[in-house]
N, C-alpha and C positions, 0 to 999 in steps of 0.2 A: 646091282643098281649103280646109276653114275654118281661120281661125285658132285654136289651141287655146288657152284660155285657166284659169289656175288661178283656181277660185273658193273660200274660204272663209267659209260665210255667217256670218256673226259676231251675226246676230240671227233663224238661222232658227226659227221656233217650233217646227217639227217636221219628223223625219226623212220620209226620201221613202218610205220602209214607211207612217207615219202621214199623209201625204199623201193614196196612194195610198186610204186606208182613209177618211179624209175624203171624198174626192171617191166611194168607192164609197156611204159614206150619202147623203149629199147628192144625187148624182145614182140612187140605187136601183135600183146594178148589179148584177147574179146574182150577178159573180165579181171578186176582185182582176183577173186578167187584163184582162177588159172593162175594168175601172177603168182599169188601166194602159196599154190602144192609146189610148182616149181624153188619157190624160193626157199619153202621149207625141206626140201628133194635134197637141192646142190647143198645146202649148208650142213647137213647131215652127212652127208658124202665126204664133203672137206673137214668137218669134227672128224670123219674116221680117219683122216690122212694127215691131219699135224699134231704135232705134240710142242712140248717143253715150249720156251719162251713165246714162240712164232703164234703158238696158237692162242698165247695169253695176250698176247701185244695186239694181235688181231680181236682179238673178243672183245678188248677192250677199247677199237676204233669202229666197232657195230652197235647198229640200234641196241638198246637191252635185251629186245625179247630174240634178234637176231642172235648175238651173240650166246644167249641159253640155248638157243638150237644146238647151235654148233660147240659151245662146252658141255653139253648131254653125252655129247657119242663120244665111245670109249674108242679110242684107236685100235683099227688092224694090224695087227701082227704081219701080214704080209702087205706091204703097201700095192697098191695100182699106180700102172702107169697113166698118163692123163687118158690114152683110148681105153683103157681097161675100166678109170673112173667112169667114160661115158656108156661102154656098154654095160656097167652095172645099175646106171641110173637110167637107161633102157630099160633094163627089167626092172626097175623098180615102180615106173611109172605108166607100165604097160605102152611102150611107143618105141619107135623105132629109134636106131644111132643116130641118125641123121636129126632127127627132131630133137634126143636127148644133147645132141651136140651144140644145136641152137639152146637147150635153155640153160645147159651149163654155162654158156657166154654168155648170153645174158645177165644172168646172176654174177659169174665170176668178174665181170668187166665192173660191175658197179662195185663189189668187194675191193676190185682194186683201187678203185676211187678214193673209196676208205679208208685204205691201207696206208696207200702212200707208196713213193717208187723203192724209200729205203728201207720199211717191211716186206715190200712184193720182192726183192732185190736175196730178204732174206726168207721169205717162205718157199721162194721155186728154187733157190740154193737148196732144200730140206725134201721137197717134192720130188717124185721119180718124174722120169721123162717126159713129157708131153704134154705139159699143161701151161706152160708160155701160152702159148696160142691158144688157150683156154681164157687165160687171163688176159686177154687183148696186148702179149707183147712178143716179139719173136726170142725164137728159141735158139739160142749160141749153143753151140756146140765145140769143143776141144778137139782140136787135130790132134792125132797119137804119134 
């Protein structure tokens, strides 16, 4: 069972109603409903991919009930890379990459909002490959 955790986000810009209604323009979903498997999809996803501070510092710039989403999931032992996040969130929501790929940006773009650039700065520092451009920023790469 996950640990529960009380979060009070003390700089969230907006409730998880206003969230939800973000991510429904942004991503140009028929209905809040849509909006919200989606939103409860990616946030689960990302609970299983960060850990230690990043993902407290983050919990605690999301709506409340946002943030219990994503402090619920116990992190993966092997992490994914951002495409490997999307085709797992493919199969989880019965829909193709392409589609899982628009509602991970959707969601992650507003996350980043949230975040701020010197959290996101240090959650894709933490993250495997490929999830800049998930998170609406591009992805630097180190010459060897």
């Amino acid at each position: 069972m996950p640990v529960q955790f009380e979060y009070a986000p003390v700089t969230a810009d907006m409730t998880f109603d206003q969230m939800l209604e973000k991510v429904r323009y942004e991503g140009a979903y028929p209905t809040r409903e849509r909006a919200e498997t989606v939103v409860r999809a990616v946030l689960t996803g990302l609970g299983r991919q960060l850990t230690g501070d990043e993902r407290v510092d983050l919990a605690a710039r999301l709506p409340v009930e946002a943030a219990r989403i994503l402090a619920d999931q116990i992190p993966d032992r092997e992490p994914l890379t951002g495409w490997g996040f999307v085709k797992d969130l493919a199969t989880r929501l019965g829909g193709t990459p392409a589609t899982a790929r628009w509602d991970t940006g959707s969601v992650l773009r507003v996350v980043a909002h949230l975040a701020g650039d010197d959290l996101m700065d240090r959650i894709l520092a933490q993250l495997a490959s490929g999830y800049a451009l998930l998170f609406g920023r591009i992805e630097l790469t180190r010459a060897a």
